[in-house]
Backbone bond lengths (Angstrom), bond angles and torsions (degrees), N, CA, C in turn:
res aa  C-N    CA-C-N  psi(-1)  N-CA   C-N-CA  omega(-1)  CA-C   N-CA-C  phi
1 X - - - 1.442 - - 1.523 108.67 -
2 X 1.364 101.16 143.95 1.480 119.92 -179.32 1.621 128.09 -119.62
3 X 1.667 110.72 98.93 1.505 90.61 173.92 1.228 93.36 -168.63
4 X 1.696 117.09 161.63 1.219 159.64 -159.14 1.939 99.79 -95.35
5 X 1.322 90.30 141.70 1.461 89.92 -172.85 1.589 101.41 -154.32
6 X 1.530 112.76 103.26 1.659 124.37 179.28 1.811 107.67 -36.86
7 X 1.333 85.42 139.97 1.526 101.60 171.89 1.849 88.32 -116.63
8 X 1.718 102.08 136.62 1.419 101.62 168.83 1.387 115.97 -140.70
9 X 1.318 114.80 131.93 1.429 107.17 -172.22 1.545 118.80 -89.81
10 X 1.702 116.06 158.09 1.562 119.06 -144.06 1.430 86.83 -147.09
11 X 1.213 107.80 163.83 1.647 109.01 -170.52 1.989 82.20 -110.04
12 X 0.984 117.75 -36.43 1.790 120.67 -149.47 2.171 91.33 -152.44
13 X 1.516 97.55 110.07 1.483 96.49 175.04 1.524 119.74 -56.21
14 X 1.372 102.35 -43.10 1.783 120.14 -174.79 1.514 102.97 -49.33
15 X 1.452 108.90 -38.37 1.795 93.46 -163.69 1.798 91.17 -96.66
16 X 1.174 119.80 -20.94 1.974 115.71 159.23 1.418 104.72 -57.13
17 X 1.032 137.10 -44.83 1.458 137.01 -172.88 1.393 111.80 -73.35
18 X 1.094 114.74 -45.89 2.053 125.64 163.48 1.419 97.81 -43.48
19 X 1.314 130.66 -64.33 1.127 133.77 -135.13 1.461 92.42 -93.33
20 X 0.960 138.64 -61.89 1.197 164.36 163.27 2.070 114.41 -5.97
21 X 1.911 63.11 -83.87 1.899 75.32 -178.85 1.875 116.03 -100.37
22 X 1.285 99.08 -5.08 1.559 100.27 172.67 1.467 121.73 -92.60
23 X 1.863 93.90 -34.99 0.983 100.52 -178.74 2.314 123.07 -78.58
24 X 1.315 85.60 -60.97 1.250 112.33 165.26 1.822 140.67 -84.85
25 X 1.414 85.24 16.77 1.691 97.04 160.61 1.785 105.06 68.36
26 X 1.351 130.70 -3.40 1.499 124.54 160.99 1.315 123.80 -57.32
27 X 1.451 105.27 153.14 1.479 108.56 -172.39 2.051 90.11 -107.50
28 X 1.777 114.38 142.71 1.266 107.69 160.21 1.851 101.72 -66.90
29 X 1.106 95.38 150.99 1.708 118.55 175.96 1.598 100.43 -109.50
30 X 1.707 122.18 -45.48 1.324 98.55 -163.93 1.734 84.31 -171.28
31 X 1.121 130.92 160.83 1.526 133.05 -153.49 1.884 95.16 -171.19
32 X 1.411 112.40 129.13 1.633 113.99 -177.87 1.785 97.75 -169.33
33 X 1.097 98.65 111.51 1.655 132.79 46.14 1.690 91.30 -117.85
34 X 0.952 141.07 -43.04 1.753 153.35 156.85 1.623 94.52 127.03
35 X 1.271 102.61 72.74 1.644 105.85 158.11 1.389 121.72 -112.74
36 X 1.753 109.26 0.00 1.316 116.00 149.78 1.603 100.01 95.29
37 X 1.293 106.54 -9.26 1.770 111.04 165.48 1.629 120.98 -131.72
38 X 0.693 138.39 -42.55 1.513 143.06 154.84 1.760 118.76 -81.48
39 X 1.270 110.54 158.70 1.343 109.75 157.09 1.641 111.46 107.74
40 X 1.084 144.30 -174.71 1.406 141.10 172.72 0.882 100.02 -69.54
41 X 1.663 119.37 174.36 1.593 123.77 164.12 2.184 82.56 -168.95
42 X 1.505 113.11 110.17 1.153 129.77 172.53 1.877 108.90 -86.88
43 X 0.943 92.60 138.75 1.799 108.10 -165.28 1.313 102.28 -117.84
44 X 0.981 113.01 174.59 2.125 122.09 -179.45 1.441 113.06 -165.44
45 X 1.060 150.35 92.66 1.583 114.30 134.49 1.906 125.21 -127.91
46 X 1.110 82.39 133.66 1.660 109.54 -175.93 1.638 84.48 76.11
47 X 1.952 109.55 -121.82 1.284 95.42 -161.47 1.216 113.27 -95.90
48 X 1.619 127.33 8.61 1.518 141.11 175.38 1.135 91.60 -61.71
49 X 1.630 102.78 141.84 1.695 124.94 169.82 1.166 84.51 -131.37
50 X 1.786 125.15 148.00 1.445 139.01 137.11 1.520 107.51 -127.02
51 X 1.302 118.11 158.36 1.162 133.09 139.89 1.787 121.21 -101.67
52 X 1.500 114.24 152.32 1.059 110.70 -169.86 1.752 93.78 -129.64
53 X 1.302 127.02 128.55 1.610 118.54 -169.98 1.679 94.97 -122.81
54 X 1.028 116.66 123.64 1.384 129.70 166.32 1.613 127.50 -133.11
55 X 1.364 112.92 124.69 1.480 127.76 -6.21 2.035 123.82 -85.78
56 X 1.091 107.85 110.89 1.258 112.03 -174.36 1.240 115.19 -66.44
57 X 1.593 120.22 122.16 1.573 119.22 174.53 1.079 111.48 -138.36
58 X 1.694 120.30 150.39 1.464 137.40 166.67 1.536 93.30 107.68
59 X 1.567 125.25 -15.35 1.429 117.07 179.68 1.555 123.04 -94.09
60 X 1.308 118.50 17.46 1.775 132.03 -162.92 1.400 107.81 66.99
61 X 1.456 108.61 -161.67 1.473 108.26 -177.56 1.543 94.57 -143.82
62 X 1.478 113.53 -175.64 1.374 135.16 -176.00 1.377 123.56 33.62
63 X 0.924 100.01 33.92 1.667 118.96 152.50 1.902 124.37 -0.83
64 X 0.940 101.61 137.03 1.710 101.82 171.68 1.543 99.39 -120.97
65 X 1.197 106.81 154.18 1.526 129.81 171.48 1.669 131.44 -158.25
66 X 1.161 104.77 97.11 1.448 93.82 -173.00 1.998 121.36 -89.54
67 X 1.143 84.55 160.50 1.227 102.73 -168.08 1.697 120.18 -105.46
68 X 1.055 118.13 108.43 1.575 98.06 -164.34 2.079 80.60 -113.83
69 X 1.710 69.79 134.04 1.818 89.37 161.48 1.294 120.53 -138.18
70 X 1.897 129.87 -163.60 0.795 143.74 -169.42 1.571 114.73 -75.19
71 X 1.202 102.02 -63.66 1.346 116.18 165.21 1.969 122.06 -140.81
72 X 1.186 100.26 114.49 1.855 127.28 -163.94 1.864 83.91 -67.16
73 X 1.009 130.07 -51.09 1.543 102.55 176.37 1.823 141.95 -77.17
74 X 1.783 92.43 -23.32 1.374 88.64 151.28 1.815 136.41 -74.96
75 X 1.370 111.25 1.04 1.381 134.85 175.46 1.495 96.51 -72.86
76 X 1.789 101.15 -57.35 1.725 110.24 -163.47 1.590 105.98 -81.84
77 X 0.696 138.82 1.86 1.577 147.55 157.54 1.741 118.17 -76.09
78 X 1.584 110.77 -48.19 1.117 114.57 -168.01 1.862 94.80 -81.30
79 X 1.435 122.11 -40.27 1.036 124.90 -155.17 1.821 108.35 -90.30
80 X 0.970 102.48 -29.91 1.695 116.24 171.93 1.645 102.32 -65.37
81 X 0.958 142.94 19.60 1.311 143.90 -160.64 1.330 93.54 -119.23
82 X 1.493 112.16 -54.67 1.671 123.83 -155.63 1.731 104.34 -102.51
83 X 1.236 117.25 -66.29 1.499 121.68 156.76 1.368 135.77 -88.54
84 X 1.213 99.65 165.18 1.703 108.61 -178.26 1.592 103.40 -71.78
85 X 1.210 115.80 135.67 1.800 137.52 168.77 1.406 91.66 -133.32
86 X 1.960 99.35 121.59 1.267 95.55 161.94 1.625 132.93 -96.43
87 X 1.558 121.73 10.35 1.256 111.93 152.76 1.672 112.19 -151.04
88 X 0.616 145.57 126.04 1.449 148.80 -174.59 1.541 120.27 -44.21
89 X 1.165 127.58 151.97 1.481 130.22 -170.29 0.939 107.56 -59.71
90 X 1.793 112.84 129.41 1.522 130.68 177.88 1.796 113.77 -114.26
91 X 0.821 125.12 155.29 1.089 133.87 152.48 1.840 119.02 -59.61
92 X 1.130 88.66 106.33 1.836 79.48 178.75 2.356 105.56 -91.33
93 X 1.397 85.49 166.55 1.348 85.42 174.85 1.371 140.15 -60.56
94 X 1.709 100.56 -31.17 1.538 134.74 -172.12 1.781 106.27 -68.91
95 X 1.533 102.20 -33.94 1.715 91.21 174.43 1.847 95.39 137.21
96 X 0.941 134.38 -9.85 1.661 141.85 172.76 1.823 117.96 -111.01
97 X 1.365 102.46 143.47 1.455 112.83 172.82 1.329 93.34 -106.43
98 X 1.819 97.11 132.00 1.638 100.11 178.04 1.629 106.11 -145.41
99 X 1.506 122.68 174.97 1.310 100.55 136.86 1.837 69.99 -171.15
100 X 1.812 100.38 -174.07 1.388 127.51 -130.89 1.434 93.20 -117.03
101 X 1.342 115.03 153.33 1.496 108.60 164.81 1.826 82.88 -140.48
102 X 1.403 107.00 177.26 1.233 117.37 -176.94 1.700 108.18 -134.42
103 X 1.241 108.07 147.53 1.804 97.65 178.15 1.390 107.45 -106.96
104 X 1.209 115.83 -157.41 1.454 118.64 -150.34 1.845 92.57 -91.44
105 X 1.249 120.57 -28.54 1.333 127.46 -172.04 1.841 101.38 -83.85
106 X 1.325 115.26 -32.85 1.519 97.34 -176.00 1.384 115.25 144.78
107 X 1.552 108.93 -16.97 1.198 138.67 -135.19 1.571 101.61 -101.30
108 X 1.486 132.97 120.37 1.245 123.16 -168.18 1.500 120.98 -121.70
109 X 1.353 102.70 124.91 1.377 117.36 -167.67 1.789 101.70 -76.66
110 X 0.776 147.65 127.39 1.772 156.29 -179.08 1.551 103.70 -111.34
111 X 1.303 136.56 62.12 1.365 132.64 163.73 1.890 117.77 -49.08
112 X 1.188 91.44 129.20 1.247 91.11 -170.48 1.608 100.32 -137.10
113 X 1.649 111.24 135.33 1.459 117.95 -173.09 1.459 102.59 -131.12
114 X 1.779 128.55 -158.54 1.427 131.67 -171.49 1.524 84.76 -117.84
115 X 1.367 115.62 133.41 1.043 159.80 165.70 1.707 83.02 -15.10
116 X 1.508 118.33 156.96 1.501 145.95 168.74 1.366 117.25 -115.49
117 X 1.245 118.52 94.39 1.801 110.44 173.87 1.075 114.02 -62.09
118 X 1.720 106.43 140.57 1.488 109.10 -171.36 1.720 108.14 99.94
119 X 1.052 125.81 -10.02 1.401 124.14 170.04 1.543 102.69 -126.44
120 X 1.315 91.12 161.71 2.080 100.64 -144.55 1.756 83.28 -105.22
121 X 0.955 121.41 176.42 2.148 122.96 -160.63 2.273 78.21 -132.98
């Protein structure tokens, strides 16, 4: 098996982990050294992998990462509950319904699903 797995940089793991798994329904996978502010902190859910590196340097900051799922509005339903989304899933022109959430570091998640008939792009 073959795949790519985001590295994202975090100023403070504890408030990535709030946001993360309280907010956004991830499970931790693996946490080092676990002092709850520095250090990795590995995330999961279903087949999403992230890593979260704090404090990450020499790699830039505010990162994008998209997320492709099943369906981008049952994401924005469950997730609009707990965090801020600033506009709700659209139909884009290109062929995906998506929209963005942002984390506490800067860092922007781009969920992206298959188009909804009946909503205009």
């Amino acid at each position: 098996m073959e795949r790519a797995i985001p590295i994202l940089p975090a100023d403070d793991l504890r408030t990535a982990r709030d946001f993360y798994v309280d907010g956004l329904g991830f499970t931790v996978s693996f946490e080092v050294p676990g002092d709850g502010t520095t250090g990795l902190l590995g995330l999961e859910r279903g087949t999403i992998r992230l890593t979260i590196d704090a404090p990450m340097s020499g790699h830039g900051r505010e990162a994008c990462v998209s997320l492709e799922v099943d369906d981008a509005d049952a994401y924005y339903e469950e997730w609009r509950q707990r965090v801020r989304i600033s506009r709700p899933p659209q139909n884009e022109p290109w062929g995906a319904r998506t929209f963005s959430v942002i984390d506490p570091a800067g860092n922007t998640l781009f969920v992206m699903g298959p188009t909804r008939q009946g909503d205009s792009a």
